[in-house]
C-alpha positions in Angstrom: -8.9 -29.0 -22.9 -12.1 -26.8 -24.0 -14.6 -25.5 -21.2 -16.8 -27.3 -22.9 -14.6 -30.5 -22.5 -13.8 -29.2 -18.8 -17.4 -29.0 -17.5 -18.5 -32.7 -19.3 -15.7 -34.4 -17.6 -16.6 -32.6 -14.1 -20.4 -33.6 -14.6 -19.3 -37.1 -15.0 -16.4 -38.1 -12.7 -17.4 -35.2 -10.0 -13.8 -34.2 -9.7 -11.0 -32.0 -12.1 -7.9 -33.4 -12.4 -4.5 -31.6 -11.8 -5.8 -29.2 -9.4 -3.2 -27.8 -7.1 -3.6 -29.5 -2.9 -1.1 -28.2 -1.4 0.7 -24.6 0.0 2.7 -22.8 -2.5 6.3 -21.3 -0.7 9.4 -20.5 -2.5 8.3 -21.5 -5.8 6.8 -24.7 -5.5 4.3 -27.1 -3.8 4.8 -28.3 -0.4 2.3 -30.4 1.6 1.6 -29.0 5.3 4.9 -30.3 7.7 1.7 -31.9 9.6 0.3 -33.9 6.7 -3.2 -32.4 7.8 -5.9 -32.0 4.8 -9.1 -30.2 4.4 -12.0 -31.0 1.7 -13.4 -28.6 -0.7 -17.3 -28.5 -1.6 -18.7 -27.8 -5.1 -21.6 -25.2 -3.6 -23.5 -26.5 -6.6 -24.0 -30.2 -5.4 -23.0 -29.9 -1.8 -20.6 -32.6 -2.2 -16.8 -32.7 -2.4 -14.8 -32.5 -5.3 -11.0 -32.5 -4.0 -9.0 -31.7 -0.8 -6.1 -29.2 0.0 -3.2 -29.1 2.6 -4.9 -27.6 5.9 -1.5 -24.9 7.1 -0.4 -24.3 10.5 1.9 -21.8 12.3 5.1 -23.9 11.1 3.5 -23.6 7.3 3.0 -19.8 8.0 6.9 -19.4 9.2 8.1 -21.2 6.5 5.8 -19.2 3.5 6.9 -15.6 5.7 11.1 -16.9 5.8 10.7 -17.1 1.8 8.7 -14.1 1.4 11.4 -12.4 3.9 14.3 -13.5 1.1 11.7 -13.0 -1.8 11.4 -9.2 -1.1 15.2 -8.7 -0.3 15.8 -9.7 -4.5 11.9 -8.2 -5.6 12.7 -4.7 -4.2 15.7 -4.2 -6.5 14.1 -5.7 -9.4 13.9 -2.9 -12.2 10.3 -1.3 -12.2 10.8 -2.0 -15.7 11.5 -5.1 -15.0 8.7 -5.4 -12.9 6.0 -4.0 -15.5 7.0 -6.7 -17.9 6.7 -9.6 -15.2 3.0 -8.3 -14.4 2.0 -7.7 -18.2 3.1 -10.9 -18.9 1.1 -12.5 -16.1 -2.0 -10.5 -17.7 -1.5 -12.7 -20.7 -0.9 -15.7 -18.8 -4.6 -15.1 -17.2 -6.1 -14.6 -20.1 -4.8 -17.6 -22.3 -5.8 -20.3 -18.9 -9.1 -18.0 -18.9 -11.3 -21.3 -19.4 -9.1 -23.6 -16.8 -9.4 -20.9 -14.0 -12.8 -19.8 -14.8 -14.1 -23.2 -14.1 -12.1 -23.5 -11.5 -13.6 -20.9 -9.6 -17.0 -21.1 -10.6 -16.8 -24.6 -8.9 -15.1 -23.4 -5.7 -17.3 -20.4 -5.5 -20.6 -21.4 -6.4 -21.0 -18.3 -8.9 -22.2 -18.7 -12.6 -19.5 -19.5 -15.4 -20.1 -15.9 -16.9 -19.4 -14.3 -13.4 -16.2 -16.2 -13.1 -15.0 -15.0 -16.1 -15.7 -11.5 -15.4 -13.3 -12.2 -12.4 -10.8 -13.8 -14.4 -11.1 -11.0 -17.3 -11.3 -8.5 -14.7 -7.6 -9.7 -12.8 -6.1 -9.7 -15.6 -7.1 -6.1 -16.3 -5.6 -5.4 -12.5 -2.1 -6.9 -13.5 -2.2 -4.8 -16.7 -3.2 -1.6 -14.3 -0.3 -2.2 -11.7 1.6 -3.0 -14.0 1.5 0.4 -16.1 2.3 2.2 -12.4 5.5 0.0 -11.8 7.6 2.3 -13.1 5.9 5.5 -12.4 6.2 5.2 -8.6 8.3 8.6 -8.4 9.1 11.1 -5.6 9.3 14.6 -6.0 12.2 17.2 -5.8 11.4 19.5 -2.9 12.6 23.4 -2.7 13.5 24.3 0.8 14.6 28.1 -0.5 18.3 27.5 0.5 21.2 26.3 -1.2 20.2 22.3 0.3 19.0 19.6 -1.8 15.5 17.5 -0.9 14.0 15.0 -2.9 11.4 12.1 -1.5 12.0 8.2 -2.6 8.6 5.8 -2.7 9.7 3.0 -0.7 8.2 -0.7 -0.6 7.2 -1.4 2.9 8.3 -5.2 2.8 6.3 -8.5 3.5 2.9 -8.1 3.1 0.3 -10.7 4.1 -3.6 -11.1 2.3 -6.6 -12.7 3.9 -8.4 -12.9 1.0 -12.6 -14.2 1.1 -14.2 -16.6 -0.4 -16.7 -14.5 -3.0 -14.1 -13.9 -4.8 -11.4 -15.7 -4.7 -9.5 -14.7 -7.6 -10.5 -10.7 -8.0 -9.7 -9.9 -4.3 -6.5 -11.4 -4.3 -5.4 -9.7 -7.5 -6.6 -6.5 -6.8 -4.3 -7.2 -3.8 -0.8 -8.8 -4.8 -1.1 -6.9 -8.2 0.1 -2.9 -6.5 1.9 -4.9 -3.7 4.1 -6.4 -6.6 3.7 -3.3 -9.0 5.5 -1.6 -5.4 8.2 -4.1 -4.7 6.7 -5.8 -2.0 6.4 -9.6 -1.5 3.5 -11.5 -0.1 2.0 -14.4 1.8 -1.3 -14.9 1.0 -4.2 -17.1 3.2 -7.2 -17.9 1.0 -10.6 -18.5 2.7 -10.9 -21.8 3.5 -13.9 -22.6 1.1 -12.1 -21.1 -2.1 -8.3 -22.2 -2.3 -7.3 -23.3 -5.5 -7.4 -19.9 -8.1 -5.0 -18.5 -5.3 -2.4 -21.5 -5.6 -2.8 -21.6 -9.6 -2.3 -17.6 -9.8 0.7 -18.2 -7.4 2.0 -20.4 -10.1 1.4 -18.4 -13.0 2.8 -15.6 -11.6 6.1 -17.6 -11.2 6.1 -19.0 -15.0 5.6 -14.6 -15.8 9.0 -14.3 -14.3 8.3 -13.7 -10.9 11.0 -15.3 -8.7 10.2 -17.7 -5.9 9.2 -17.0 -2.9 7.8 -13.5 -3.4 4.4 -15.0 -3.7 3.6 -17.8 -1.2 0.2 -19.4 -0.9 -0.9 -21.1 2.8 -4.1 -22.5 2.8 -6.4 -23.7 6.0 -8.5 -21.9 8.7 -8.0 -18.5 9.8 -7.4 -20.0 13.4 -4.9 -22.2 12.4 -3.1 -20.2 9.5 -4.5 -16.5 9.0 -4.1 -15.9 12.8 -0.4 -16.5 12.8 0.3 -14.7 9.7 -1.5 -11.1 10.8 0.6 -11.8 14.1 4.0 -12.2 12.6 6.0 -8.8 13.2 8.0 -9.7 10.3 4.9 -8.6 8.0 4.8 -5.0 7.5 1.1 -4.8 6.0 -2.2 -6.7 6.3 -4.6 -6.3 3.9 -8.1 -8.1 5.0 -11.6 -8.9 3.2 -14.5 -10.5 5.5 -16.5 -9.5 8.4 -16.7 -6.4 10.5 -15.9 -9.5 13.7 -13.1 -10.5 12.3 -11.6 -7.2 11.1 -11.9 -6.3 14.6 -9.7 -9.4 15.8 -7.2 -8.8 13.0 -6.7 -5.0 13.8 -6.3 -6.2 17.4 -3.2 -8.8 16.3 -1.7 -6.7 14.5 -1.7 -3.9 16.8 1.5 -5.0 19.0 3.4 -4.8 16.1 2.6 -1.8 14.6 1.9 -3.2 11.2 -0.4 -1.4 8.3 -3.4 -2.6 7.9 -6.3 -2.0 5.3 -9.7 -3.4 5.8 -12.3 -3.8 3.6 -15.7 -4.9 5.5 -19.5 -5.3 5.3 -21.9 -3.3 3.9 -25.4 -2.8 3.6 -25.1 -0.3 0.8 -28.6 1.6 -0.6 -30.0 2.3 -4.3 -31.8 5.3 -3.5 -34.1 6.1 -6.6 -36.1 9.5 -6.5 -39.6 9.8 -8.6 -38.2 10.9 -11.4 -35.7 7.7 -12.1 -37.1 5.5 -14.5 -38.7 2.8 -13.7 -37.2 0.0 -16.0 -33.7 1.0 -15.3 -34.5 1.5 -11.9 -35.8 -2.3 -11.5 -32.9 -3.6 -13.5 -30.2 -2.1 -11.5 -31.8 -2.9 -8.6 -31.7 -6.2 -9.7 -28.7 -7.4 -10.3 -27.2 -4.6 -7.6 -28.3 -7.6 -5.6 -29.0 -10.8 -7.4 -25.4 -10.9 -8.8 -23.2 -13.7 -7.3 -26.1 -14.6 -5.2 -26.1 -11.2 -3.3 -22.3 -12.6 -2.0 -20.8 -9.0 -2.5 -19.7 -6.4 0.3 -20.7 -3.8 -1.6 -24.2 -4.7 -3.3 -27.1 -2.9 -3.4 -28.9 -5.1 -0.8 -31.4 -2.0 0.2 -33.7 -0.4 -2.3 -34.8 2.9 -1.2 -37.8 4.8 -3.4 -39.6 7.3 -3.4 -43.4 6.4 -2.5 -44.5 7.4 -6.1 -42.3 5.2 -7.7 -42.7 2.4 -5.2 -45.9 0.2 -6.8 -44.8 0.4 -10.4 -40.7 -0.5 -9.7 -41.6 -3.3 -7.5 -44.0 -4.7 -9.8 -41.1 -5.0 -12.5 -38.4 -6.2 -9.8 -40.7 -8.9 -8.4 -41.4 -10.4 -12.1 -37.5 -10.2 -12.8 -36.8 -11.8 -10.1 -39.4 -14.9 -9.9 -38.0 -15.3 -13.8 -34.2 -15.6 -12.9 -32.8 -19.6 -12.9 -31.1 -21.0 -10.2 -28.8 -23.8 -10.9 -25.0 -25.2 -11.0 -22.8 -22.5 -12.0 -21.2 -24.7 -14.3 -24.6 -24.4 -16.2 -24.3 -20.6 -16.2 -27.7 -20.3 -14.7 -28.9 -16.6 -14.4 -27.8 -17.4 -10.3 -25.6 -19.6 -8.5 -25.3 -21.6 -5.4 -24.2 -20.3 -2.0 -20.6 -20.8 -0.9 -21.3 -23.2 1.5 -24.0 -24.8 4.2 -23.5 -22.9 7.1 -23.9 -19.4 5.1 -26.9 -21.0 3.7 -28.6 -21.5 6.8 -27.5 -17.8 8.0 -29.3 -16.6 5.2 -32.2 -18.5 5.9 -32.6 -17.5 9.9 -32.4 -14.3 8.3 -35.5 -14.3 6.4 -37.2 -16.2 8.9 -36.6 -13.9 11.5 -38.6 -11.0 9.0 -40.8 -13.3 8.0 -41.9 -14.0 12.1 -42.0 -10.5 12.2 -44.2 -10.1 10.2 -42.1 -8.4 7.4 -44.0 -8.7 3.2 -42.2 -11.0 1.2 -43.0 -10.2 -2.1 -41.0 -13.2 -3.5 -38.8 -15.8 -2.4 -37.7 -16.3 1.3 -36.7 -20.2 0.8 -33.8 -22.1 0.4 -33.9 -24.1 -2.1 -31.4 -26.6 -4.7 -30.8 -27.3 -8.2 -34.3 -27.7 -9.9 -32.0 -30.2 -12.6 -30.3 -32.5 -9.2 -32.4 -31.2 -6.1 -29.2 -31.0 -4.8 -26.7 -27.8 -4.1 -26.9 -24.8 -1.4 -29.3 -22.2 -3.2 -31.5 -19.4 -1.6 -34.4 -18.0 -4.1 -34.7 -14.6 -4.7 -36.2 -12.6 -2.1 -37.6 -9.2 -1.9 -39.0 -8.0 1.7 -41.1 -4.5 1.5 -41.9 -2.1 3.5 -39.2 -2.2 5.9 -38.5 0.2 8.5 -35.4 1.7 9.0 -34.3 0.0 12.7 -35.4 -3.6 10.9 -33.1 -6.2 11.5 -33.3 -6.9 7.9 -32.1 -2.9 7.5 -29.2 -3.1 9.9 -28.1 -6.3 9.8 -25.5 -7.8 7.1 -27.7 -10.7 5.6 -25.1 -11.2 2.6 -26.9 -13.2 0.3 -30.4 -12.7 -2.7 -32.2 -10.8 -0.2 -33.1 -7.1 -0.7 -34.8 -4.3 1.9 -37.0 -1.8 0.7 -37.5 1.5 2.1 -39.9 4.3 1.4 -38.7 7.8 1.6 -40.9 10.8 0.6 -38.4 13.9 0.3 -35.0 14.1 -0.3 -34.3 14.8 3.3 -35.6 11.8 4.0 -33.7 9.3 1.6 -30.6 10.8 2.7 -31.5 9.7 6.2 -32.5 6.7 5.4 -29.3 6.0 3.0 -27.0 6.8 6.0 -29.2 4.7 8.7 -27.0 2.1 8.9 -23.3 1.6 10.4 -21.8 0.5 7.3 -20.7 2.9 4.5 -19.0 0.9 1.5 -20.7 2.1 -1.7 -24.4 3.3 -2.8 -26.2 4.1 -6.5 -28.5 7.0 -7.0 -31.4 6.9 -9.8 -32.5 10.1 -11.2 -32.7 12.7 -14.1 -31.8 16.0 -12.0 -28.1 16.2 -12.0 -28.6 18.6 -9.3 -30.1 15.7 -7.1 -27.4 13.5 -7.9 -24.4 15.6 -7.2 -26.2 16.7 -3.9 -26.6 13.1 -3.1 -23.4 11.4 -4.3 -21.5 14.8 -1.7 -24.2 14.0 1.4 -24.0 10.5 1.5 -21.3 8.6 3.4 -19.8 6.1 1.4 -16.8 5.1 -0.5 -18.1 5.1 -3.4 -21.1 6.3 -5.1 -22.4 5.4 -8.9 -25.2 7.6 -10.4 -28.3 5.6 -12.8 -25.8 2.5 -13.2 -25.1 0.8 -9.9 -22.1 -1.3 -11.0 -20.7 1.7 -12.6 -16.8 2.6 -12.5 -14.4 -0.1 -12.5 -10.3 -0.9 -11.7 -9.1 2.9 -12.3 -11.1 4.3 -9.1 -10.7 3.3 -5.4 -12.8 1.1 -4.0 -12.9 0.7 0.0 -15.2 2.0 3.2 -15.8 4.4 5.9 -17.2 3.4 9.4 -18.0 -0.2 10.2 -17.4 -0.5 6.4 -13.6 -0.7 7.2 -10.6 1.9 5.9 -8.1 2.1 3.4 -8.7 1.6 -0.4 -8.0 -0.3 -3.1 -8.0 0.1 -6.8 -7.1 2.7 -8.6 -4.1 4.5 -8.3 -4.7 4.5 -4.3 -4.7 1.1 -4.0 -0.9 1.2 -4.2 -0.5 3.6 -1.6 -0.8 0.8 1.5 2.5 -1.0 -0.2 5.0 2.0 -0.5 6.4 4.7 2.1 7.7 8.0 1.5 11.2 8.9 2.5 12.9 12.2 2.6 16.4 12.5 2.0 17.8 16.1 2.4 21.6 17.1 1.1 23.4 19.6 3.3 25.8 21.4 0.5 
């Protein structure tokens, strides 16, 4: 069926047929051993379009037995072998790119063109890890005597993946792709709001030539099926997307049993833009550093910092872009989509009315609102609060959604201070023309990663992950495999 033909049958029955409902272990679907079921919310209309199999601890055993078996028969797989599988699940992606596309524009919220971009994007990740399956080489080590050394890349076993629900699809990929590309097996937990992409991708992979049970799928709550999954000493690494809270409580279960874990957090990451930036590019990046995916994104630019001379005539182009952005179903591939879900909604919105009783400028925005087409849906506008200082709880504070801090710096000094003020440290973008500046910049500030005049510069090749409160360990690039193999020295006495 065409996406065209995909969308007019959603918009008039309310519902998609053939979506996957229930946990994926061992190779096919199996409904929760309690029966229990959980609804799923199109964001755009606030109203349910299908229901999923809620897990359990038994669900969890059962997905972590098969990936137990599935790793024992994936670790001796041929890299080569291996490569193939994970090109051919690239193709796979990209032929069902309209299915899952819609798919997880109407789970998500986010606009059709975004979900492509995720879908596009994974598939690029499986191509990636795919070209490093069968590079994952030791070394031959001289130890100046007549003994032999040489170092093995292990695969460290069962590995689990809480995965969030602003992007569904792309976080798990970037994910399962090097933990597969390494040998590993995994169990992965989708967010409770976004389950589907994970069980249709856990399909996909098997009809690439994956064998069952190295990719299991158990969806519910992260009480009732990520908690017992992180706990289970029989996985050997965690890798979790979400809150700074919970990343806490998952490095605490996982702690007894020694397991690896990498954690990728919040952020409150800054656009810093110095008075010789120009203005035009500055307000564009700006804009979409935030607006994109409704400002759902660890990592966006969700605090402008400018210098004072570039303040009045940036802000006058950011405010106009942003009043002339549409809101609407994401199906509609509006300029901006819904938010996940009702309860982040109204986060968002104490947020903004906690500045706004503060007294904080709100140059646009600062309402929730719905689809102007329905009235109905979870949407916030776009919001811009000025003139904020640098202890604001608007500053500090994680709002995770359209709403973007400025800050006004007047020296370099200064807008490094300012781009470090917070106790996250995920990613930042620095406008200017002085390469000088920029190098100086991208070294001094603290951050994962740092783009210079394009703030969504870069892409799958580098490593993407945090320091501080922004969690640790990275993924992407070539690093990203490094959580799912172990070096092993082996040492010949002759």
């Amino acid at each position: 069926m065409s996406v065209n033909a995909l969308i007019s049958n959603y918009f008039t029955t309310g519902a998609l047929s053939d979506l996957p409902s229930d946990h994926f272990i061992d190779g096919v679907f199996v409904p929760s051993e309690r029966g229990n079921r959980m609804e799923s919310f199109d964001p755009g209309t606030a109203t349910v379009f299908g229901d999923f199999a809620a897990g359990t601890a038994a669900d969890v055993d059962h997905a972590v037995s098969s990936a137990s078996a599935g790793f024992a028969l994936w670790r001796d797989t041929p890299p080569a072998r291996r490569c193939a599988i994970l090109m051919e699940a690239a193709r796979l992606m990209r032929a069902e790119a309209d299915w899952l596309a819609v798919v997880e524009s109407l789970d998500s919220g986010k606009t059709l063109t975004e979900a492509y971009g995720d879908i596009h994007g994974s598939a690029r990740l499986f191509e990636y890890y795919a070209g490093a399956a069968d590079k994952l080489d030791g070394r031959s080590v001289n130890l100046g005597n007549d003994n032999a050394a040489f170092t093995l890349r292990e695969p460290v076993g069962v590995t689990a993946h809480i995965v969030p629900w602003n992007y569904p699809t792309s976080t798990l990929v970037r994910g399962i792709a090097p933990a597969l590309a390494g040998g590993c097996s995994a169990v992965v937990k989708p967010a409770e709001t976004t389950p589907y992409t994970a069980l249709m991708i856990a399909e996909l992979l098997i009809r690439a030539g994956v064998p069952a049970g190295v990719v299991n799928v158990v969806t519910g709550t992260g009480q009732e099926a990520g908690a017992p999954l992180v706990q289970d000493p029989r996985v050997r690494h965690v890798t979790f997307t979400g809150s700074v809270a919970t990343g806490v409580g998952v490095m605490q279960a996982v702690a007894p049993n020694v397991t690896g874990l990498t954690l990728e957090l919040g952020g409150k990451s800054p656009l810093v833009a110095f008075a010789d930036a120009d203005a035009e590019a500055v307000a564009e990046g700006a804009l979409w550093a935030i607006f994109s995916n409704a400002g759902q994104i660890c990592s966006a630019g969700s605090r402008l910092v400018i210098h004072r001379d570039l303040h009045a005539p940036v802000l006058e182009l950011l405010v106009k872009k942003a009043k002339a952005l549409t809101l609407g179903h994401g199906l509609r591939n509006t300029d901006m989509g819904a938010v996940n879900s009702e309860r982040h909604l109204a986060a968002i919105t104490a947020h903004v009315e906690h500045a706004r009783s503060r007294g904080v400028e709100i140059l646009c925005g600062g309402q929730a609102t719905s689809d102007p087409e329905t009235g109905k849906g979870w949407f916030f506008e776009p919001t811009i609060l000025d003139g904020l200082s640098a202890q604001d709880p608007a500053i500090q504070q994680e709002i995770f959604g359209p709403v973007l801090g400025v800050q006004v710096f007047e020296d370099e000094e200064e807008a490094l201070a300012l781009a470090n003020g917070t106790e996250f440290a995920l990613a930042a973008g620095v406008y200017t023309k002085d390469i000088a500046t920029a190098l100086r910049m991208a070294r001094r500030i603290d951050a994962g990663q740092v783009t210079v005049n394009d703030y969504w510069a870069g892409g799958i090749e580098l490593p993407f992950g945090g320091n501080r409160k922004s969690g640790f360990g990275r993924e992407k690039g070539l690093e990203g495999i490094d959580a799912y193999t172990r070096a092993k020295a082996i040492t010949l006495a002759v």
